[in-house]
Every structure is written in C-alpha cells, then in structure tokens.
mmCIF file of the N, C-alpha and C atoms, coordinates in Angstrom:
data_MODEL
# 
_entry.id   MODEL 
# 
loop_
_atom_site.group_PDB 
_atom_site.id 
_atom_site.type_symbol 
_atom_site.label_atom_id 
_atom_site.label_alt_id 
_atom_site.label_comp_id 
_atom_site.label_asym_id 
_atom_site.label_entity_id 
_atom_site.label_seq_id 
_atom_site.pdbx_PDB_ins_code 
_atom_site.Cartn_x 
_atom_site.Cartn_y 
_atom_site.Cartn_z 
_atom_site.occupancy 
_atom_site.B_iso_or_equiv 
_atom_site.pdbx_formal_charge 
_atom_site.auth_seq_id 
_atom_site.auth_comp_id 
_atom_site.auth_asym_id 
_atom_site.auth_atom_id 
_atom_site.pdbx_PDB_model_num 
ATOM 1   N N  . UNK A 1 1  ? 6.588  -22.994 2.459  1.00 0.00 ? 1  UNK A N  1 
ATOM 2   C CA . UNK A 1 1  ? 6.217  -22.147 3.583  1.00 0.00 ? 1  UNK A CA 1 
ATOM 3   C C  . UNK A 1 1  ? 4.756  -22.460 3.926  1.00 0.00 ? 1  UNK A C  1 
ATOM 4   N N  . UNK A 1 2  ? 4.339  -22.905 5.221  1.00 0.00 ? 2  UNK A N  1 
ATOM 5   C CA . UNK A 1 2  ? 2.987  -23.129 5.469  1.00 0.00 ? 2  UNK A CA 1 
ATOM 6   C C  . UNK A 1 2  ? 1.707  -21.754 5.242  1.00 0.00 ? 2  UNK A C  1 
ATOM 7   N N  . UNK A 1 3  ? 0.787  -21.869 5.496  1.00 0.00 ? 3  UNK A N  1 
ATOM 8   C CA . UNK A 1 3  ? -0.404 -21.126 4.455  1.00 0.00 ? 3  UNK A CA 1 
ATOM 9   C C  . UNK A 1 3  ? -0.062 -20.117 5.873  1.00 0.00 ? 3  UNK A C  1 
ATOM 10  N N  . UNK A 1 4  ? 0.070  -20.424 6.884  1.00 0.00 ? 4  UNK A N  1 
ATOM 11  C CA . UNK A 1 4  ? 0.018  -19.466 7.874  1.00 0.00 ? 4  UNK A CA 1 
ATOM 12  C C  . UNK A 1 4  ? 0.714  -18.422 8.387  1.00 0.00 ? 4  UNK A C  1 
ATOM 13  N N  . UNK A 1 5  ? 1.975  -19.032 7.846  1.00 0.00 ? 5  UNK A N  1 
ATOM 14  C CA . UNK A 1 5  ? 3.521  -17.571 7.959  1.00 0.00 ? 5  UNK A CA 1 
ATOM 15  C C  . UNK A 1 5  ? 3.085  -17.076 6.523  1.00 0.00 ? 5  UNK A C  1 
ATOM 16  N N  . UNK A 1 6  ? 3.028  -17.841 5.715  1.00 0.00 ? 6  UNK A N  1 
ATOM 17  C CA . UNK A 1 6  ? 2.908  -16.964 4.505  1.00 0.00 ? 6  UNK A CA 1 
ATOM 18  C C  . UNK A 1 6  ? 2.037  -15.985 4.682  1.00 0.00 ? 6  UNK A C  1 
ATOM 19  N N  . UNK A 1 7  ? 0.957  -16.108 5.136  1.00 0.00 ? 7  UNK A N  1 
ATOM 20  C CA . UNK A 1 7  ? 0.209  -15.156 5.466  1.00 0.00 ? 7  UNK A CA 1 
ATOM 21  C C  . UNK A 1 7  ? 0.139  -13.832 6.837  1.00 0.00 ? 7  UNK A C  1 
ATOM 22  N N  . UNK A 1 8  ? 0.932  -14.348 7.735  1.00 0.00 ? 8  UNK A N  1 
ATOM 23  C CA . UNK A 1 8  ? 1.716  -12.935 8.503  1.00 0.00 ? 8  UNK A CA 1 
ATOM 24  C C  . UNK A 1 8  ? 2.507  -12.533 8.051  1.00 0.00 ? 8  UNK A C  1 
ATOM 25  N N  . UNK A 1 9  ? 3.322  -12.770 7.168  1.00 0.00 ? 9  UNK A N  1 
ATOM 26  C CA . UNK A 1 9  ? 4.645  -12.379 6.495  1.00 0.00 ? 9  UNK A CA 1 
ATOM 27  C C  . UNK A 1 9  ? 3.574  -11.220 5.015  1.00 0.00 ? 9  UNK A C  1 
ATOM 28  N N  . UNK A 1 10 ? 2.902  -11.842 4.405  1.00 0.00 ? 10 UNK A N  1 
ATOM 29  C CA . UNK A 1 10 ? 2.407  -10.853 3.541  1.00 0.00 ? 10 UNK A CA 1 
ATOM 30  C C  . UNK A 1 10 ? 1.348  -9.855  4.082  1.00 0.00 ? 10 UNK A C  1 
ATOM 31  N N  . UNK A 1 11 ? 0.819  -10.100 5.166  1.00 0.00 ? 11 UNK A N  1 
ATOM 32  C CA . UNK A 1 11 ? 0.144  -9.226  5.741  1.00 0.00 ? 11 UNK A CA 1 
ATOM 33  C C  . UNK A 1 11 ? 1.132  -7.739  6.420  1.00 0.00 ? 11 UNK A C  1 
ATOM 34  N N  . UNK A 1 12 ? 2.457  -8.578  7.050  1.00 0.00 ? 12 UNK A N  1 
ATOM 35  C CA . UNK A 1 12 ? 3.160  -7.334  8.065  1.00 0.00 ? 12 UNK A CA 1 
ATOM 36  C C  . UNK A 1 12 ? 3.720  -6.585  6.724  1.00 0.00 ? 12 UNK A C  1 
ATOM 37  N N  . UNK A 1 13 ? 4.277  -7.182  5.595  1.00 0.00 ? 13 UNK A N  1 
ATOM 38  C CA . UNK A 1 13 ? 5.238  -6.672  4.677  1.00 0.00 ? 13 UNK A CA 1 
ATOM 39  C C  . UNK A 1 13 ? 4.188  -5.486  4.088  1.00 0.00 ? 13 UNK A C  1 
ATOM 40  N N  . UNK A 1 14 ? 2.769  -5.782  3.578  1.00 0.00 ? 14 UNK A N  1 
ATOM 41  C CA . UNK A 1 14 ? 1.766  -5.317  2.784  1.00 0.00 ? 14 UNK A CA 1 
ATOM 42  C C  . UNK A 1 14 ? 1.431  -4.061  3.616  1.00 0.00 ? 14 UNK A C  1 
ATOM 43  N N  . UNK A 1 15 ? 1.353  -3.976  5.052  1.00 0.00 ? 15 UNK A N  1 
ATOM 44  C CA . UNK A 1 15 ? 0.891  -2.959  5.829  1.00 0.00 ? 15 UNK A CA 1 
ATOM 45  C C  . UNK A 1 15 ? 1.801  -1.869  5.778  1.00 0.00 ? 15 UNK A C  1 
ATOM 46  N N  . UNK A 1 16 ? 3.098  -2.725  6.248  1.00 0.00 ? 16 UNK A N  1 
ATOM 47  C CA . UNK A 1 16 ? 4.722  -1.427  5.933  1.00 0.00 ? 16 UNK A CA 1 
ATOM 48  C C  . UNK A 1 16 ? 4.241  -1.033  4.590  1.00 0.00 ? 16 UNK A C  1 
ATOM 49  N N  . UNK A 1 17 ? 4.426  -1.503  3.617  1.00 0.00 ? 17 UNK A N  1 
ATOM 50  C CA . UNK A 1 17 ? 4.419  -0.587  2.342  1.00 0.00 ? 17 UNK A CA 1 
ATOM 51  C C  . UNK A 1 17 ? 3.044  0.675   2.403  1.00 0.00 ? 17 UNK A C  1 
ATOM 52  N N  . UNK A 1 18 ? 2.145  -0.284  2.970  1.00 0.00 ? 18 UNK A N  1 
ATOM 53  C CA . UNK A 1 18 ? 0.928  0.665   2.976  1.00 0.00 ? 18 UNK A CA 1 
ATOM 54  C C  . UNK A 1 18 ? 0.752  1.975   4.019  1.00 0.00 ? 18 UNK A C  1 
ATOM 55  N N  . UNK A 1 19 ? 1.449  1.653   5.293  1.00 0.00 ? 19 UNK A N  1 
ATOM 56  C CA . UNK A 1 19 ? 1.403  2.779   5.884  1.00 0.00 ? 19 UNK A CA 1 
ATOM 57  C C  . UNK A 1 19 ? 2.670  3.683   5.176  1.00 0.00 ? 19 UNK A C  1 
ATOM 58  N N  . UNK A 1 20 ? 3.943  2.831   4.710  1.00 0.00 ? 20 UNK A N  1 
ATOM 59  C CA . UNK A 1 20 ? 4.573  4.313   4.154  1.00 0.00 ? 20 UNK A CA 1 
ATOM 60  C C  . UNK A 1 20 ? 4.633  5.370   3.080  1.00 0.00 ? 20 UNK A C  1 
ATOM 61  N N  . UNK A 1 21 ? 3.523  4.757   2.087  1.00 0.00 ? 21 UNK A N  1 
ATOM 62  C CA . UNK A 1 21 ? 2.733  5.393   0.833  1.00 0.00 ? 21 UNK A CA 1 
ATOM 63  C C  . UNK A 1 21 ? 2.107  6.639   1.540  1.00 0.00 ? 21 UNK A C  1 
ATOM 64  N N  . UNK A 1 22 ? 1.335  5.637   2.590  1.00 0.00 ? 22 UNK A N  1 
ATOM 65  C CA . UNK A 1 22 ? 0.103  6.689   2.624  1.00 0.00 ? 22 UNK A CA 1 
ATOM 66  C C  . UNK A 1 22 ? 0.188  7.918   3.823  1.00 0.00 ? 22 UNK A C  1 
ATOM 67  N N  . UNK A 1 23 ? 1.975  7.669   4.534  1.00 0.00 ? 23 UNK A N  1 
ATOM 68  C CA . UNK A 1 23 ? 2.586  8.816   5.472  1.00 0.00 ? 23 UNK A CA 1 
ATOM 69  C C  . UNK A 1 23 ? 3.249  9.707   3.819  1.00 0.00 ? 23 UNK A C  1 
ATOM 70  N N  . UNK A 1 24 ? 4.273  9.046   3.125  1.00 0.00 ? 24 UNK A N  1 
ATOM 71  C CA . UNK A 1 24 ? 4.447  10.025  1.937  1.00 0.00 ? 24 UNK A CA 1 
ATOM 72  C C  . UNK A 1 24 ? 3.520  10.692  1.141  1.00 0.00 ? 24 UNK A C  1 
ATOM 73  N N  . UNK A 1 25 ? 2.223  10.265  0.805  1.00 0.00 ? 25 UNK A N  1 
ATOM 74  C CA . UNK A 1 25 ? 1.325  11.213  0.432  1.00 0.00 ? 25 UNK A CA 1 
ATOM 75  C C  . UNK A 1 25 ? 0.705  11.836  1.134  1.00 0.00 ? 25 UNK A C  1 
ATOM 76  N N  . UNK A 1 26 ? 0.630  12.119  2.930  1.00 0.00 ? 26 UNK A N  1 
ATOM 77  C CA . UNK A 1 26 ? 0.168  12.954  3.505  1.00 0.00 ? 26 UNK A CA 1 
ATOM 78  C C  . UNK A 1 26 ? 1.123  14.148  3.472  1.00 0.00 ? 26 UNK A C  1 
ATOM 79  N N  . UNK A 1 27 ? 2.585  13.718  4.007  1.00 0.00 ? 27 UNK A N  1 
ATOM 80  C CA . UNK A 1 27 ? 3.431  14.362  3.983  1.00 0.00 ? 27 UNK A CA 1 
ATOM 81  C C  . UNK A 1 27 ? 3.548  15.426  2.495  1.00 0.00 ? 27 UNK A C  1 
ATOM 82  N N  . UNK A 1 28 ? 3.471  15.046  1.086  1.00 0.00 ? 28 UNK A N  1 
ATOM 83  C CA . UNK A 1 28 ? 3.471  15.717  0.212  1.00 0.00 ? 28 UNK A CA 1 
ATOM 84  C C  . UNK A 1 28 ? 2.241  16.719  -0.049 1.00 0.00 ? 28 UNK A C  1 
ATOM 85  N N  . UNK A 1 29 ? 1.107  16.070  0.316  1.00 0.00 ? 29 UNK A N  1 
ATOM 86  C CA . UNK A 1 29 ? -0.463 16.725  0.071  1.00 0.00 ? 29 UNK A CA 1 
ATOM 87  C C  . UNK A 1 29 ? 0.093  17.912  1.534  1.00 0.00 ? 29 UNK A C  1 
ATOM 88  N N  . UNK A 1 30 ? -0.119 18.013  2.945  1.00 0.00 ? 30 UNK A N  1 
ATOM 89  C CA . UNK A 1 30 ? 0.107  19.075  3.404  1.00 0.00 ? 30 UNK A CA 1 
ATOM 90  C C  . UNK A 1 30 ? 1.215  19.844  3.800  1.00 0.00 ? 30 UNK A C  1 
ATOM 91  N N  . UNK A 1 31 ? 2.291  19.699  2.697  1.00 0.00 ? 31 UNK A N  1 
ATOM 92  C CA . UNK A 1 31 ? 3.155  20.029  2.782  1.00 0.00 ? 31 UNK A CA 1 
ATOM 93  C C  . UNK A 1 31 ? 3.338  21.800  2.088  1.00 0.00 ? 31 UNK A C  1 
ATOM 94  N N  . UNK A 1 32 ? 4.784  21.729  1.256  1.00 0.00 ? 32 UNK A N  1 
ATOM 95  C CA . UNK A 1 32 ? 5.132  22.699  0.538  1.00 0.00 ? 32 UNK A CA 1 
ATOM 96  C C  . UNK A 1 32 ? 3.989  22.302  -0.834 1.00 0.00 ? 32 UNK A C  1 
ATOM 97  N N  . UNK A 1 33 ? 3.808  21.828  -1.303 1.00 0.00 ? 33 UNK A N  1 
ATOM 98  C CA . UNK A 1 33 ? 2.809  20.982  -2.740 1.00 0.00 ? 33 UNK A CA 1 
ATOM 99  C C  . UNK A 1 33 ? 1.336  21.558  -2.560 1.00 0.00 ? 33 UNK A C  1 
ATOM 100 N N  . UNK A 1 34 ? 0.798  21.490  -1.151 1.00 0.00 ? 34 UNK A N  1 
ATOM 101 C CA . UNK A 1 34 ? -0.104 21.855  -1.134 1.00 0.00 ? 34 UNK A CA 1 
ATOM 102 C C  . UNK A 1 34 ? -1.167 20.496  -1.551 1.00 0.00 ? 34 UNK A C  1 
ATOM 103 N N  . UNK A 1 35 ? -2.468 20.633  -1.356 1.00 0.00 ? 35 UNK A N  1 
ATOM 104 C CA . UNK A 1 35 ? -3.715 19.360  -1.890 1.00 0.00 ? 35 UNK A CA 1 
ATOM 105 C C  . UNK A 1 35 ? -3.231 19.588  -3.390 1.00 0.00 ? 35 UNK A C  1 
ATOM 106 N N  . UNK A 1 36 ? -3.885 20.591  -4.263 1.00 0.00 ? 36 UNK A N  1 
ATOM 107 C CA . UNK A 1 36 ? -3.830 20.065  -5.461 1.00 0.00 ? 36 UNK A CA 1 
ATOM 108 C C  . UNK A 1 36 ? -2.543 20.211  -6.018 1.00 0.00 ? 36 UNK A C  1 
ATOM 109 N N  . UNK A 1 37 ? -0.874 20.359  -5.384 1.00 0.00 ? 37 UNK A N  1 
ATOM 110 C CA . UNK A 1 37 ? -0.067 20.200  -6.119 1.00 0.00 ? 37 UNK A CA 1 
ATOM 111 C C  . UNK A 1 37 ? 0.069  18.621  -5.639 1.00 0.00 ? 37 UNK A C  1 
ATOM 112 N N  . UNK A 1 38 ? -0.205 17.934  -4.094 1.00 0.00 ? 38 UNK A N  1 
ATOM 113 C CA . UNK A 1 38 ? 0.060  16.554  -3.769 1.00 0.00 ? 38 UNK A CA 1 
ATOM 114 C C  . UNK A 1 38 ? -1.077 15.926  -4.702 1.00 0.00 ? 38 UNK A C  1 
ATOM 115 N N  . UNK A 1 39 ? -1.995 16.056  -5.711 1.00 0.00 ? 39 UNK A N  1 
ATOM 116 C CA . UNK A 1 39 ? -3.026 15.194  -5.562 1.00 0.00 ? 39 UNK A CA 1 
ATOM 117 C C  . UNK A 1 39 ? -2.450 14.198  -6.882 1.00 0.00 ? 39 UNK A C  1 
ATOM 118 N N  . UNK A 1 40 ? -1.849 14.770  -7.854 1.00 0.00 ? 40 UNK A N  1 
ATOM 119 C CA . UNK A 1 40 ? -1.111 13.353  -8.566 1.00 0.00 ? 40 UNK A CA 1 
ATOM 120 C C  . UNK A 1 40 ? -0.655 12.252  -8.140 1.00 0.00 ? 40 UNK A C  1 
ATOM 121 N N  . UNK A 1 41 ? 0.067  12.885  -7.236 1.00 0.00 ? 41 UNK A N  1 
ATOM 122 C CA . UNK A 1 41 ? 0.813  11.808  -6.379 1.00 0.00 ? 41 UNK A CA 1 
ATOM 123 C C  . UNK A 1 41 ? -0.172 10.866  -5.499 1.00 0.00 ? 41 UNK A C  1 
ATOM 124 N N  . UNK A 1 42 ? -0.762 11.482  -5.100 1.00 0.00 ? 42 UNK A N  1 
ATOM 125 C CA . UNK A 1 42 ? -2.150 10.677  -4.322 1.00 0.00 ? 42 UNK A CA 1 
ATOM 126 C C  . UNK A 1 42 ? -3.188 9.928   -5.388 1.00 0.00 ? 42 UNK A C  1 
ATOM 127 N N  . UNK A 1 43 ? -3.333 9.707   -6.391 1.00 0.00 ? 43 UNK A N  1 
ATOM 128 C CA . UNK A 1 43 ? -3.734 9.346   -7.068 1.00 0.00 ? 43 UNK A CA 1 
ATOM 129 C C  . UNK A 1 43 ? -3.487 8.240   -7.599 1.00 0.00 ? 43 UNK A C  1 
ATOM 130 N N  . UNK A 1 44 ? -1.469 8.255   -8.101 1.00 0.00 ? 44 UNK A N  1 
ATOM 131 C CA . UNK A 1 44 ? -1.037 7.379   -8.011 1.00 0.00 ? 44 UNK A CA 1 
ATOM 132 C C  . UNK A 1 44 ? -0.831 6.225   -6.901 1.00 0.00 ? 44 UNK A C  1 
ATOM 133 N N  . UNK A 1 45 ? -0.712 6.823   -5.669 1.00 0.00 ? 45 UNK A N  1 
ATOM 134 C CA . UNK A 1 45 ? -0.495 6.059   -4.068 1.00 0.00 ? 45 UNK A CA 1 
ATOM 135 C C  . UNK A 1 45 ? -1.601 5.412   -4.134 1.00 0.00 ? 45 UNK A C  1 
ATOM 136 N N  . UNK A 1 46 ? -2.694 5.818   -4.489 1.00 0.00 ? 46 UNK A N  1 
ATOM 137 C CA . UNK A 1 46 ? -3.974 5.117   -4.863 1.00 0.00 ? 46 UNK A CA 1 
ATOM 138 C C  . UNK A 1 46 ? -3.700 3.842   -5.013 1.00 0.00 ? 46 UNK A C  1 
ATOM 139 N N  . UNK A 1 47 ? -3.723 4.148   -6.178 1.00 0.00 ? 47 UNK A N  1 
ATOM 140 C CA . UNK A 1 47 ? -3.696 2.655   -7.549 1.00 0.00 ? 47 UNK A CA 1 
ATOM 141 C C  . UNK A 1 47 ? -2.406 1.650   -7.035 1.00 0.00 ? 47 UNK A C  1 
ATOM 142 N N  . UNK A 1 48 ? -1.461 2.360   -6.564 1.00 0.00 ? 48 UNK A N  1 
ATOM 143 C CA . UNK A 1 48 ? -0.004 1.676   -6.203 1.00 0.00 ? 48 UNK A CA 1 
ATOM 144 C C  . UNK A 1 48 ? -0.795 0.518   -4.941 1.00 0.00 ? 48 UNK A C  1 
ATOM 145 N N  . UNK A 1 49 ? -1.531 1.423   -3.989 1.00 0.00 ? 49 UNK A N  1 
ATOM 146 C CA . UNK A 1 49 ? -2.078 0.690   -3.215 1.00 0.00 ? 49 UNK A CA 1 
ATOM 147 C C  . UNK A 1 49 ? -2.967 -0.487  -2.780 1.00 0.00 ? 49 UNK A C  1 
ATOM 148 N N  . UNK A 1 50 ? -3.855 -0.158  -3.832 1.00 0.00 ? 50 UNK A N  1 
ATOM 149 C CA . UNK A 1 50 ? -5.158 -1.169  -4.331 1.00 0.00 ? 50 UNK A CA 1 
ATOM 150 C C  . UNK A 1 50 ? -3.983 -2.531  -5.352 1.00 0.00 ? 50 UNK A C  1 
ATOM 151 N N  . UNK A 1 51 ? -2.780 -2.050  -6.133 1.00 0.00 ? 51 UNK A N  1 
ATOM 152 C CA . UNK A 1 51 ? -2.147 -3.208  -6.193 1.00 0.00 ? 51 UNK A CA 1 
ATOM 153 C C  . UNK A 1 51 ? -1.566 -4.322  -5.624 1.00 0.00 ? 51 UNK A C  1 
ATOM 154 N N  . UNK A 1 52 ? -1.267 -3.250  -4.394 1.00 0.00 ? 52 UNK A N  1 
ATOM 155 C CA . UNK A 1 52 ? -0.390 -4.112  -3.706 1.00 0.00 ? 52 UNK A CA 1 
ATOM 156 C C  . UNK A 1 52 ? -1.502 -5.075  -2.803 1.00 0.00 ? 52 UNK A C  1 
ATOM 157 N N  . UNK A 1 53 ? -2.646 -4.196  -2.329 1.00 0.00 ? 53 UNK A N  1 
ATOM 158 C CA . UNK A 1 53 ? -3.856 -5.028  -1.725 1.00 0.00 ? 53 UNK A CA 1 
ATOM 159 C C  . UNK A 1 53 ? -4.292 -6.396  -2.490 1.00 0.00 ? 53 UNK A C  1 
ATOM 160 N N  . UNK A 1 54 ? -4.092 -6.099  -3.925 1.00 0.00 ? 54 UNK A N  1 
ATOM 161 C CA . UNK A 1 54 ? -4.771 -7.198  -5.098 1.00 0.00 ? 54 UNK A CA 1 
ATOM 162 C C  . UNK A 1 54 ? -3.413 -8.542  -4.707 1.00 0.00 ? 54 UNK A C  1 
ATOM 163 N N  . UNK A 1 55 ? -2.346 -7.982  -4.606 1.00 0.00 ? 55 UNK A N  1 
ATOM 164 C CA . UNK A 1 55 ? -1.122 -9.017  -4.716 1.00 0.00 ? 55 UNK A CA 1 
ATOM 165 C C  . UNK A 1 55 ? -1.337 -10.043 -3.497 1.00 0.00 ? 55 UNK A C  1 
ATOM 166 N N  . UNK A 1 56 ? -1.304 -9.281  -2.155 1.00 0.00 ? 56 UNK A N  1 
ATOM 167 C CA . UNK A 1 56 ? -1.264 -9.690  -1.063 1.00 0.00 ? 56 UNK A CA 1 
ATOM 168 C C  . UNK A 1 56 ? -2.705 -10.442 -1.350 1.00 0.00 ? 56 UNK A C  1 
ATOM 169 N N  . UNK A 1 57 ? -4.007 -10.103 -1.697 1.00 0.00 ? 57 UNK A N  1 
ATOM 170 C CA . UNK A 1 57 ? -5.107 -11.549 -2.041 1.00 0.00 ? 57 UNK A CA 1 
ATOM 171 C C  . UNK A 1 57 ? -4.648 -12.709 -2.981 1.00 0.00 ? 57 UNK A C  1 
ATOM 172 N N  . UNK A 1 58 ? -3.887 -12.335 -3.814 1.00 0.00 ? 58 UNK A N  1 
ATOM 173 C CA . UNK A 1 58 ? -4.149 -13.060 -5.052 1.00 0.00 ? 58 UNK A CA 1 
ATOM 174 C C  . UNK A 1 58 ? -2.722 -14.094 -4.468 1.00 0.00 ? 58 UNK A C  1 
ATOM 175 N N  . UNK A 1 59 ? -1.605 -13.771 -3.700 1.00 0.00 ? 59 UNK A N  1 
ATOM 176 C CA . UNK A 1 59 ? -0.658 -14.628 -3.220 1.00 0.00 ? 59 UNK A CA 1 
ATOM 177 C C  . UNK A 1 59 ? -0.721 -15.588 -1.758 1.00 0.00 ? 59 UNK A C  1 
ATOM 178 N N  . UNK A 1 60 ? -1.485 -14.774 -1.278 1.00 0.00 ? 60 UNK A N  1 
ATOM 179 C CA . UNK A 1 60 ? -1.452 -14.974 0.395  1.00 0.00 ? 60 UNK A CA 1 
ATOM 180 C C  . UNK A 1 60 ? -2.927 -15.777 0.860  1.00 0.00 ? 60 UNK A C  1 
ATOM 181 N N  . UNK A 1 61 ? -3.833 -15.060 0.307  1.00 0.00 ? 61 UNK A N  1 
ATOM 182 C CA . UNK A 1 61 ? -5.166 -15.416 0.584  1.00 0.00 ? 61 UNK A CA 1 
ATOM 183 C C  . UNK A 1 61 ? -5.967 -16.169 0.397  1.00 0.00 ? 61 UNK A C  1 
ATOM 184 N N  . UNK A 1 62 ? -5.759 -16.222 -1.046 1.00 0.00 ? 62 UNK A N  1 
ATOM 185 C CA . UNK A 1 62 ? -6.291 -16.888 -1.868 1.00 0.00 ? 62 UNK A CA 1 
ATOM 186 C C  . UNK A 1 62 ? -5.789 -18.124 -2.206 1.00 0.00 ? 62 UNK A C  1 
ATOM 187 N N  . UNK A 1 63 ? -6.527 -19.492 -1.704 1.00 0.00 ? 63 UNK A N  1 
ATOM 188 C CA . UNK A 1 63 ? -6.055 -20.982 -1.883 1.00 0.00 ? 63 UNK A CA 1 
ATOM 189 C C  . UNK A 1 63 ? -5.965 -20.838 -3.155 1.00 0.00 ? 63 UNK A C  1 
ATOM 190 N N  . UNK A 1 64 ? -4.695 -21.841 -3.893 1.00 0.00 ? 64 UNK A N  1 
ATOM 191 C CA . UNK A 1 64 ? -4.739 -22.260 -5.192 1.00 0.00 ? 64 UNK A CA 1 
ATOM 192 C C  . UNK A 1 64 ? -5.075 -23.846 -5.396 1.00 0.00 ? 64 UNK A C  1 
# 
C-alpha cells in the first residue's frame, strides 16, 4: 500500500474511533452517571485514546 493511502486510511479510521470514544464519554459523563460517576470511564477513553494516537504514529507516520 503506498505511504499515502496508508496514511488517509489510518488517519479517517483513527478519527472514527476517536470521535466515537469521545461522543460515548460525553454521553456517559452528562448523562444518568453524572461527571464523577462518568469520570472512570473518561479516564480510561483517555489512555484508550492517546493509544490509538501512538498506533496511528508509530504505523502510518512514521517512516521505517
């Protein structure tokens, strides 16, 4: 796959995951949960997030 689809392809895929983390942890934080019953969960969406950011550099971005 050339450096250049690979890289719209992990960019569009990386954003979907990222905007739907971070609509499910809004959705849970002002929901029925409330901030500090959503904030585990946001915590985790965190870290889930900053992984998936690390993947999409470390596969897509980053020449080997």
């Amino acid at each position: 796959m050339s450096y250049g689809i690979k890289l719209l392809m992990g960019f569009i895929g990386t954003a979907i995951l990222l905007i739907f983390i971070g609509g499910l942890s809004y959705s849970i934080s002002t929901g029925f949960a409330g901030f500090t019953g959503g904030l585990p969960f946001m915590v985790i969406a965190i870290v889930v997030c900053g992984a998936a950011l690390y993947d999409f550099w470390d596969e897509c971005v980053r020449k080997k």
